[in-house]
mmCIF file of the C-alpha atoms, coordinates in Angstrom:
data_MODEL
# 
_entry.id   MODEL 
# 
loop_
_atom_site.group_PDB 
_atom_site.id 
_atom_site.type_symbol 
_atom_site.label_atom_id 
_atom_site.label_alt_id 
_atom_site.label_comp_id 
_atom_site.label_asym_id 
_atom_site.label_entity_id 
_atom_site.label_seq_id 
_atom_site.pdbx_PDB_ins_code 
_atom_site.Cartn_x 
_atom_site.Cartn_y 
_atom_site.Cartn_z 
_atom_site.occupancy 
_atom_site.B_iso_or_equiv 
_atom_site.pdbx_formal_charge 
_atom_site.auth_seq_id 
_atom_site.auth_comp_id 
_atom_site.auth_asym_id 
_atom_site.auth_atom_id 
_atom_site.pdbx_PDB_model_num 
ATOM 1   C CA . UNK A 1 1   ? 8.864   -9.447 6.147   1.00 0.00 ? 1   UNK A CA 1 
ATOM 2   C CA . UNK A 1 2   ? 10.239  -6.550 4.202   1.00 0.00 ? 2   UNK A CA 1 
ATOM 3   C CA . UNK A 1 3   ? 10.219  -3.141 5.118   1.00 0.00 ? 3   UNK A CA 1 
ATOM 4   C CA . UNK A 1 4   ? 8.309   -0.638 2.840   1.00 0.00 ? 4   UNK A CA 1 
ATOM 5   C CA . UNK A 1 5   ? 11.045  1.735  1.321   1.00 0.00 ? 5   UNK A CA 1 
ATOM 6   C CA . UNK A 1 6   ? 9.185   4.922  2.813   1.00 0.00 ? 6   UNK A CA 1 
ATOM 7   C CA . UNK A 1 7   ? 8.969   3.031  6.333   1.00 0.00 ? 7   UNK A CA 1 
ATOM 8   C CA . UNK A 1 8   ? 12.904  1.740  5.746   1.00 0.00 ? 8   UNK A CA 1 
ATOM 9   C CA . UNK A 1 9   ? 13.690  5.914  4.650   1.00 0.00 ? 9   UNK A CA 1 
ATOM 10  C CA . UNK A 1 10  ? 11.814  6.950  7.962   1.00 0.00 ? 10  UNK A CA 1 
ATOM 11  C CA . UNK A 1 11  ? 14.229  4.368  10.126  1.00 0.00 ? 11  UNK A CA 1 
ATOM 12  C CA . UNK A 1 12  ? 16.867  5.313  8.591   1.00 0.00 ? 12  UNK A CA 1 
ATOM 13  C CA . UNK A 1 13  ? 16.284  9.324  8.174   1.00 0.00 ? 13  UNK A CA 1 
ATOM 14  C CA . UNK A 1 14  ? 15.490  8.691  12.700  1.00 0.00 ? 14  UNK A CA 1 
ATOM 15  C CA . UNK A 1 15  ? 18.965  6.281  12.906  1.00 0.00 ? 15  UNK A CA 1 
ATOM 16  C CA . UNK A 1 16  ? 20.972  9.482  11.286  1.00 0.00 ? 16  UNK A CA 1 
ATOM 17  C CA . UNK A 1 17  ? 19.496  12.308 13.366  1.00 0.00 ? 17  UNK A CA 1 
ATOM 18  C CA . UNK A 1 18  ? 20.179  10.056 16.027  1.00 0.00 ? 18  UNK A CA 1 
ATOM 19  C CA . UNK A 1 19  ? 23.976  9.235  15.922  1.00 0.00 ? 19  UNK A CA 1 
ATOM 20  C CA . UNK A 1 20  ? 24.457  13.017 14.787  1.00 0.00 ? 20  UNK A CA 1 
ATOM 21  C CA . UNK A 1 21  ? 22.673  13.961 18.096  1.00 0.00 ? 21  UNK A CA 1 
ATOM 22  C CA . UNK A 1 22  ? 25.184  11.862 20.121  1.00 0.00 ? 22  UNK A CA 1 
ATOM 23  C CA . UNK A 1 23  ? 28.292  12.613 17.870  1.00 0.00 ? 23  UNK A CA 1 
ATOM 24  C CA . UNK A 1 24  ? 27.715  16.689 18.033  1.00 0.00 ? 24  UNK A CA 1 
ATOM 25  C CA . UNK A 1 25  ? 25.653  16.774 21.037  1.00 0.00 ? 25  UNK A CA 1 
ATOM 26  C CA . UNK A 1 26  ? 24.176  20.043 19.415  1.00 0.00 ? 26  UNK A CA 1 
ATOM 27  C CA . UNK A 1 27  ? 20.699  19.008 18.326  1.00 0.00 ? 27  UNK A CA 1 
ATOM 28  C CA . UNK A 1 28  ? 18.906  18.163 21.459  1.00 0.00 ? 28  UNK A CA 1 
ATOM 29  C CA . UNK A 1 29  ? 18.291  14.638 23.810  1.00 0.00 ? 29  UNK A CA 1 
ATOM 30  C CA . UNK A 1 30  ? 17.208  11.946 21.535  1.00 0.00 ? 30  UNK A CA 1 
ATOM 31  C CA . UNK A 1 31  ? 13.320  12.178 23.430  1.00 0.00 ? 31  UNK A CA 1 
ATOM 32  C CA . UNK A 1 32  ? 13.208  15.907 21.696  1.00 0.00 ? 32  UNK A CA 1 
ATOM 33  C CA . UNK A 1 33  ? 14.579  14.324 17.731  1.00 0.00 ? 33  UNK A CA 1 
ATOM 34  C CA . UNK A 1 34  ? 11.949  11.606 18.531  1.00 0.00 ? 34  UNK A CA 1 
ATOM 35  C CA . UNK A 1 35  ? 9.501   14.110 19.089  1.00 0.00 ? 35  UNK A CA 1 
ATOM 36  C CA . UNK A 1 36  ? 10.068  15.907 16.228  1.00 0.00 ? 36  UNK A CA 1 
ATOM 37  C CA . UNK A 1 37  ? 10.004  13.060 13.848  1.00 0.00 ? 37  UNK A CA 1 
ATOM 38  C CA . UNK A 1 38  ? 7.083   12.511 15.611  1.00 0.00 ? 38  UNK A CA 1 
ATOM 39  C CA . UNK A 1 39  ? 5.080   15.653 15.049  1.00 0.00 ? 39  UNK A CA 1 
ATOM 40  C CA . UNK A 1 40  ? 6.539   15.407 11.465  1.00 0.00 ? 40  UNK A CA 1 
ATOM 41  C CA . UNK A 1 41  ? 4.721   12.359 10.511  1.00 0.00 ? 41  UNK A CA 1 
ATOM 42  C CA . UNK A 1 42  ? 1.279   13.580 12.306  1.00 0.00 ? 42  UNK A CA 1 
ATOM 43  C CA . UNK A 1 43  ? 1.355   16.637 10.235  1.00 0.00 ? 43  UNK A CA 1 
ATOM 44  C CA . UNK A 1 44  ? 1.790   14.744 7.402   1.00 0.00 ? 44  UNK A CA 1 
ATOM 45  C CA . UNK A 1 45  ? -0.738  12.414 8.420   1.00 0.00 ? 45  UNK A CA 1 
ATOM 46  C CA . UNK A 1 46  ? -3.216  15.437 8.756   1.00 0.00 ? 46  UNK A CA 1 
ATOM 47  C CA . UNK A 1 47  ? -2.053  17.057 5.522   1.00 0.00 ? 47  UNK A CA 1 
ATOM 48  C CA . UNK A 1 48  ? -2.879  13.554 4.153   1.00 0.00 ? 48  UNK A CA 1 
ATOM 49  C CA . UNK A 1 49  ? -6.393  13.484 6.022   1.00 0.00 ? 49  UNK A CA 1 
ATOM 50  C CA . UNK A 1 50  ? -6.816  17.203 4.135   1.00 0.00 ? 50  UNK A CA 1 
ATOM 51  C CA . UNK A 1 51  ? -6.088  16.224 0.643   1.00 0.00 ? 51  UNK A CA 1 
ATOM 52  C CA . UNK A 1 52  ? -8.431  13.108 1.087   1.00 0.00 ? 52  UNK A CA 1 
ATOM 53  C CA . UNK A 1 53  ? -11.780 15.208 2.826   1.00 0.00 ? 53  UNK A CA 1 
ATOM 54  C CA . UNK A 1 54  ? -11.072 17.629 -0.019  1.00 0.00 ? 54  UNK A CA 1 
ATOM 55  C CA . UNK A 1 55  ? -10.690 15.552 -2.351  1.00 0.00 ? 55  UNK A CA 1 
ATOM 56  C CA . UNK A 1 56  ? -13.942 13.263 -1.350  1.00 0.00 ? 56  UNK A CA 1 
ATOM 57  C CA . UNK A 1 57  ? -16.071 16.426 -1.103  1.00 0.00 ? 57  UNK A CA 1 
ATOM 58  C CA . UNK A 1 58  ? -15.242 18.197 -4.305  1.00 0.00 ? 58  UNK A CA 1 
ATOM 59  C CA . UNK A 1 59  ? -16.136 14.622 -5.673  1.00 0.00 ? 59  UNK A CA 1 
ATOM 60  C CA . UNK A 1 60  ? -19.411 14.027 -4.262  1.00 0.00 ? 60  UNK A CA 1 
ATOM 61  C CA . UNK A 1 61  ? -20.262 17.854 -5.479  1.00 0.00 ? 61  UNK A CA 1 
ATOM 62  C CA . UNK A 1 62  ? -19.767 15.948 -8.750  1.00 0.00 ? 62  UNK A CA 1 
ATOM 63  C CA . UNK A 1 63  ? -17.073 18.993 -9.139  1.00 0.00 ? 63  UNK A CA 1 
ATOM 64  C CA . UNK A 1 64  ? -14.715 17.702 -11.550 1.00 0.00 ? 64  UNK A CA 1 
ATOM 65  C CA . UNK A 1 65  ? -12.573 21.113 -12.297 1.00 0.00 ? 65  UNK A CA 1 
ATOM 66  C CA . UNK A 1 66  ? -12.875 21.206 -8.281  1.00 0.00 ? 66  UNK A CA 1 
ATOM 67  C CA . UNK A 1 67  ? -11.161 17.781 -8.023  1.00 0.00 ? 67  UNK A CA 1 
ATOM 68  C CA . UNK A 1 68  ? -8.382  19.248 -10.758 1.00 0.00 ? 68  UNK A CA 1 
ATOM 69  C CA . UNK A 1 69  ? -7.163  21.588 -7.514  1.00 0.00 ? 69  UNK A CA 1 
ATOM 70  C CA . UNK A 1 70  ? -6.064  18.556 -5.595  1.00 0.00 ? 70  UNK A CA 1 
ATOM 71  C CA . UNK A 1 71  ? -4.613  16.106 -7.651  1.00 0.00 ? 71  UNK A CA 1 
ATOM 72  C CA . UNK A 1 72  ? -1.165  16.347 -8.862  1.00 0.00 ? 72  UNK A CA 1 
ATOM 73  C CA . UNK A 1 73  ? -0.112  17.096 -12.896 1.00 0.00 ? 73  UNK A CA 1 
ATOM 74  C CA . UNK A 1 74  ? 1.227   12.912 -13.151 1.00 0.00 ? 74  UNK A CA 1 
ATOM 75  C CA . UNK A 1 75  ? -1.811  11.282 -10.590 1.00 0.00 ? 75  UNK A CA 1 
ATOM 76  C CA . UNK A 1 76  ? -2.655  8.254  -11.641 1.00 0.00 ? 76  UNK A CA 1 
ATOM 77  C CA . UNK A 1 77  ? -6.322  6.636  -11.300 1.00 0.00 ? 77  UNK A CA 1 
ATOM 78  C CA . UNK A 1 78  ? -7.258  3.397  -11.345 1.00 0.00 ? 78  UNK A CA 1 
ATOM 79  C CA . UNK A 1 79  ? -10.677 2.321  -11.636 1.00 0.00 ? 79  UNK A CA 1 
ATOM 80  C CA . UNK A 1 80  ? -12.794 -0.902 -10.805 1.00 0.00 ? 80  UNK A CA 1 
ATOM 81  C CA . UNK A 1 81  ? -14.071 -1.855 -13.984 1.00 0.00 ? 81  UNK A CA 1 
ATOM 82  C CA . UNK A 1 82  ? -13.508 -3.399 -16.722 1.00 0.00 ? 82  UNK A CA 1 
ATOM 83  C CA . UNK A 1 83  ? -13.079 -6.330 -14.887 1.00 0.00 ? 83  UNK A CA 1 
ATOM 84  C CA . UNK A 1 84  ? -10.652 -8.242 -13.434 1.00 0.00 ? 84  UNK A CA 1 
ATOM 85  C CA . UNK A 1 85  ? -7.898  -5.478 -13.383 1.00 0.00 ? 85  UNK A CA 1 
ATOM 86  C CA . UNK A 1 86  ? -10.026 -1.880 -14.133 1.00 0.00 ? 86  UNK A CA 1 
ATOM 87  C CA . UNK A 1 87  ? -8.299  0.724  -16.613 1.00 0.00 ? 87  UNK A CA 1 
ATOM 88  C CA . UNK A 1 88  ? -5.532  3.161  -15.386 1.00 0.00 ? 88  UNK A CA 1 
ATOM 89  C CA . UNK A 1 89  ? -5.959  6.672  -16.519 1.00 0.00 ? 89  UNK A CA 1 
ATOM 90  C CA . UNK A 1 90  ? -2.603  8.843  -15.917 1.00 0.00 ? 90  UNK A CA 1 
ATOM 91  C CA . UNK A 1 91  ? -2.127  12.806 -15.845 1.00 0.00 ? 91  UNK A CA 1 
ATOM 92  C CA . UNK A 1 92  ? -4.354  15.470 -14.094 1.00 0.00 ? 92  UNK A CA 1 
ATOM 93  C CA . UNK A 1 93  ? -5.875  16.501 -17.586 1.00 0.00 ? 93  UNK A CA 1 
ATOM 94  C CA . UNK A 1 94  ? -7.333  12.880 -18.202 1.00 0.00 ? 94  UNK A CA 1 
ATOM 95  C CA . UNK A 1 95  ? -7.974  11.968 -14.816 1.00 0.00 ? 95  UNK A CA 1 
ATOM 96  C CA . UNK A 1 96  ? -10.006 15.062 -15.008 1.00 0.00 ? 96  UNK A CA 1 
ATOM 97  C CA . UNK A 1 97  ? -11.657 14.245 -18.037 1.00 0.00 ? 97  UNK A CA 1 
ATOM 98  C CA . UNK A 1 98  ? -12.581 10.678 -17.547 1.00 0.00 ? 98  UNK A CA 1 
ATOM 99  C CA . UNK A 1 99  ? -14.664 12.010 -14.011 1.00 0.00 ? 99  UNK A CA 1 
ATOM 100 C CA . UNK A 1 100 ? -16.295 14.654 -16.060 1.00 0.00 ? 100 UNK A CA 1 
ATOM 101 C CA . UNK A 1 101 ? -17.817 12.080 -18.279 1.00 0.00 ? 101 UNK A CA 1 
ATOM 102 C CA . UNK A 1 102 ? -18.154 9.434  -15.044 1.00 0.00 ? 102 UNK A CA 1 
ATOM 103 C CA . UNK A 1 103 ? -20.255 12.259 -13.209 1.00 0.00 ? 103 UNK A CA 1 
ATOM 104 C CA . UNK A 1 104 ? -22.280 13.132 -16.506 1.00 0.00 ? 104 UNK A CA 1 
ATOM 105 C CA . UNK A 1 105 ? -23.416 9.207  -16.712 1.00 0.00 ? 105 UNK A CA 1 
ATOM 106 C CA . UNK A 1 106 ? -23.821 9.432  -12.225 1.00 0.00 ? 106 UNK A CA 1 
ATOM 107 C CA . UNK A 1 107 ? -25.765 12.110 -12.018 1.00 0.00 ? 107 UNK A CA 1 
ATOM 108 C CA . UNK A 1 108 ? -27.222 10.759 -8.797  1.00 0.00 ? 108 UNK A CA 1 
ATOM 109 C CA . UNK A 1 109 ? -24.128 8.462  -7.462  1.00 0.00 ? 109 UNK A CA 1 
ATOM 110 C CA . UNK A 1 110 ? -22.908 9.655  -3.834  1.00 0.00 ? 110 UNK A CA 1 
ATOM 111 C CA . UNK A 1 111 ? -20.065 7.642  -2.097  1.00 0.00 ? 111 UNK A CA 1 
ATOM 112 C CA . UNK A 1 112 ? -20.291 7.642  1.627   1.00 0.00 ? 112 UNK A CA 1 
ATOM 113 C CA . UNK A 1 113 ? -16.743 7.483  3.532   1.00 0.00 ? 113 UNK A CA 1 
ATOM 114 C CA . UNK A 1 114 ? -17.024 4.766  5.775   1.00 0.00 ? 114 UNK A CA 1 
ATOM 115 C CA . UNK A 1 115 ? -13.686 4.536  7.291   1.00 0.00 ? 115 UNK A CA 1 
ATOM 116 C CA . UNK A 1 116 ? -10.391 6.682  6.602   1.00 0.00 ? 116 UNK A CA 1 
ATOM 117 C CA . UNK A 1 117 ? -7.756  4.907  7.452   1.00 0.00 ? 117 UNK A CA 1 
ATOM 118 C CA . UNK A 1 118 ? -4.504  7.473  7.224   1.00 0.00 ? 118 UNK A CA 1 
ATOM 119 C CA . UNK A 1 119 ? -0.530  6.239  7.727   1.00 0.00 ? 119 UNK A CA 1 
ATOM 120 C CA . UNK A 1 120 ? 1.914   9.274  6.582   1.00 0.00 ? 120 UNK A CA 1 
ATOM 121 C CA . UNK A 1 121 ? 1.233   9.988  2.885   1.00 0.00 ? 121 UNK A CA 1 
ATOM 122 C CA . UNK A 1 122 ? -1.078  7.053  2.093   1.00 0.00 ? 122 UNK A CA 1 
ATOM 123 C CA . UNK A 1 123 ? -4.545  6.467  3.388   1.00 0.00 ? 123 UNK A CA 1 
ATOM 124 C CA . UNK A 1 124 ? -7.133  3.944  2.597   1.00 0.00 ? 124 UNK A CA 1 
ATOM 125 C CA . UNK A 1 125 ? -10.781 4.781  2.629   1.00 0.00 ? 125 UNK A CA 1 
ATOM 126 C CA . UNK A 1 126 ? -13.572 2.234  2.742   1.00 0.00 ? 126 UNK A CA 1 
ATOM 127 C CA . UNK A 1 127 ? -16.502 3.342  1.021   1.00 0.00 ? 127 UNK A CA 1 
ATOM 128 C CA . UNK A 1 128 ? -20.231 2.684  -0.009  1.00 0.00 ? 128 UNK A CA 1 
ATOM 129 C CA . UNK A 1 129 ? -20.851 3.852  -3.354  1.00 0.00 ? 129 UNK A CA 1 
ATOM 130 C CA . UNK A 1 130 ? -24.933 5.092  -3.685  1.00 0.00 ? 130 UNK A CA 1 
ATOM 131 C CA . UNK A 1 131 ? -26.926 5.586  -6.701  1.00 0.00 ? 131 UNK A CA 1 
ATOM 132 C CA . UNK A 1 132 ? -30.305 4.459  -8.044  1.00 0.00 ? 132 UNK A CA 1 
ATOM 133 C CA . UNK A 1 133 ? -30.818 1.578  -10.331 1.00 0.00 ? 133 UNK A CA 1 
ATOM 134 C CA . UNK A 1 134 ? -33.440 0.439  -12.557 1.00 0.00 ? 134 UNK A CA 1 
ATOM 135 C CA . UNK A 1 135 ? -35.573 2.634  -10.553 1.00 0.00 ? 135 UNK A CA 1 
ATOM 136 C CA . UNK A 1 136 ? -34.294 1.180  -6.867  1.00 0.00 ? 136 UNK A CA 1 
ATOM 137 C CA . UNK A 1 137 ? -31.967 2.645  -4.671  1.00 0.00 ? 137 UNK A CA 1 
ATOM 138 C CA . UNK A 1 138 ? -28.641 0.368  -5.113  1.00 0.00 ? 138 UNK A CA 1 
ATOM 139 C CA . UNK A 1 139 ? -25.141 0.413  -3.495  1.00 0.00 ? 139 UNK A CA 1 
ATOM 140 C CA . UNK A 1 140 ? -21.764 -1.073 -3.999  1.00 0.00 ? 140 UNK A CA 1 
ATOM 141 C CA . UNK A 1 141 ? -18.779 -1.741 -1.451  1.00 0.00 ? 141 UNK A CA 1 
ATOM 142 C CA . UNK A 1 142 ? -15.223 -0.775 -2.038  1.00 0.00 ? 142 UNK A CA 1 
ATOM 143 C CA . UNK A 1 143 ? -11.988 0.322  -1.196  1.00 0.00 ? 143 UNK A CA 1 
ATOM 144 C CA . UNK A 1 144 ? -9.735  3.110  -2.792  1.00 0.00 ? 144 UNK A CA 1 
ATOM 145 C CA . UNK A 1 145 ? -6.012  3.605  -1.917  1.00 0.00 ? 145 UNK A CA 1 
ATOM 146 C CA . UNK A 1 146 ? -4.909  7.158  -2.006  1.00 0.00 ? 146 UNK A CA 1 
ATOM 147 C CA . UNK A 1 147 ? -1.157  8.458  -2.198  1.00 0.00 ? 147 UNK A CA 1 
ATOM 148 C CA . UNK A 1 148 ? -0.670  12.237 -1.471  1.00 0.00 ? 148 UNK A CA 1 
ATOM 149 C CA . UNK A 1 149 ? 2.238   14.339 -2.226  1.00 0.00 ? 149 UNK A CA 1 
ATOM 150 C CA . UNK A 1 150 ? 2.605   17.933 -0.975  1.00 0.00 ? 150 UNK A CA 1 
ATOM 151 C CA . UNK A 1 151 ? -1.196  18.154 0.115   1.00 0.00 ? 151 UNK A CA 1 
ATOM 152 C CA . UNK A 1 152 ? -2.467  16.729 -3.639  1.00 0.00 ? 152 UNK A CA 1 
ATOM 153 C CA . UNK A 1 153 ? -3.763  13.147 -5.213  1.00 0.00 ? 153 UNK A CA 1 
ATOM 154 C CA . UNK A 1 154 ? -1.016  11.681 -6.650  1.00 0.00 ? 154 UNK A CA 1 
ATOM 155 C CA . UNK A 1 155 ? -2.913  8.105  -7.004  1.00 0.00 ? 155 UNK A CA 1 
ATOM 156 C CA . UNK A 1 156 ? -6.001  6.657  -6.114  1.00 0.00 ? 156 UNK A CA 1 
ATOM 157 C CA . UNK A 1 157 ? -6.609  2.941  -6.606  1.00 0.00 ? 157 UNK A CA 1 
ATOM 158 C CA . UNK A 1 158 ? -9.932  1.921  -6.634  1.00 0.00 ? 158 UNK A CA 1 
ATOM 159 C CA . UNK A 1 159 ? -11.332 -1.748 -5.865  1.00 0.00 ? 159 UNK A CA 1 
ATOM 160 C CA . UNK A 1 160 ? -14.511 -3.065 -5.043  1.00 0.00 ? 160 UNK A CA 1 
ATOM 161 C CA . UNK A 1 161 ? -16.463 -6.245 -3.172  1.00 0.00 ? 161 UNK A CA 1 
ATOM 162 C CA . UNK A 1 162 ? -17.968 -8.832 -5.832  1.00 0.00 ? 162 UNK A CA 1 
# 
């Protein structure tokens, strides 16, 4: 199985601090590096978590100059449909843009956050997408795939069930 290049950085960035810490003997034991890299990655985790609940409610405000404040100027967004492989949009200004009209044809779409699922700067959030159709209330299942970078949305990729 191969390693995913930020997991292989992470060993790698832990393998260095570690034979420096035995070489110089300066740093601290090897527990205290590990618990540093440690309490690195759980902050970015929960700078990760941030950017995703901020991003999720400024969306379901329907807020789309909101939603500008926490993406990133080159975020990509991918989006379900047209079907099979959905339509990537790329850059804060069209990402932006493409919502605003999205929310304008939504008026009443809500997507509930089902499960967050959050490893360093990526997270994956299973959702249930709400709205009323043809007069009845309606709902689709999906999945989006988030990337963060210093606390914004650099991608989300969306996908959905059926």
């Amino acid at each position: 199985m191969r390693m995913r290049s930020t997991h292989l950085s992470a060993y790698r960035h832990v393998l260095v601090v570690t034979c420096c810490v035995f070489l110089l003997g300066s740093v601290g034991s090897p527990r205290e590096v590990g618990m540093k890299v440690e309490q690195s990655s759980h902050s970015e985790e929960q700078a990760t978590r941030t950017a995703i609940d901020k991003f999720n409610e400024a969306f379901n405000r329907h807020d789309a100059d909101g939603l500008a404040a926490f993406l990133t100027d080159d975020t990509v967004f991918e989006d379900t449909s047209p079907a099979p492989d959905g339509r990537r949009v790329e850059g804060k200004a069209a990402v932006v843009e493409f919502w605003r009209g999205w929310f304008a044809r939504n008026a009443d779409a809500r997507f509930e956050a089902e499960e967050v699922i959050v490893g360093g700067n990526r997270a994956t959030v299973l959702w249930v997408y709400h709205k009323m159709r043809n007069g009845q209330p309606w709902h689709l299942r999906g999945v989006d795939v988030f990337t963060v970078r210093d606390g914004k949305v650099a991608a989300k990729l969306a996908y959905v069930k059926g």
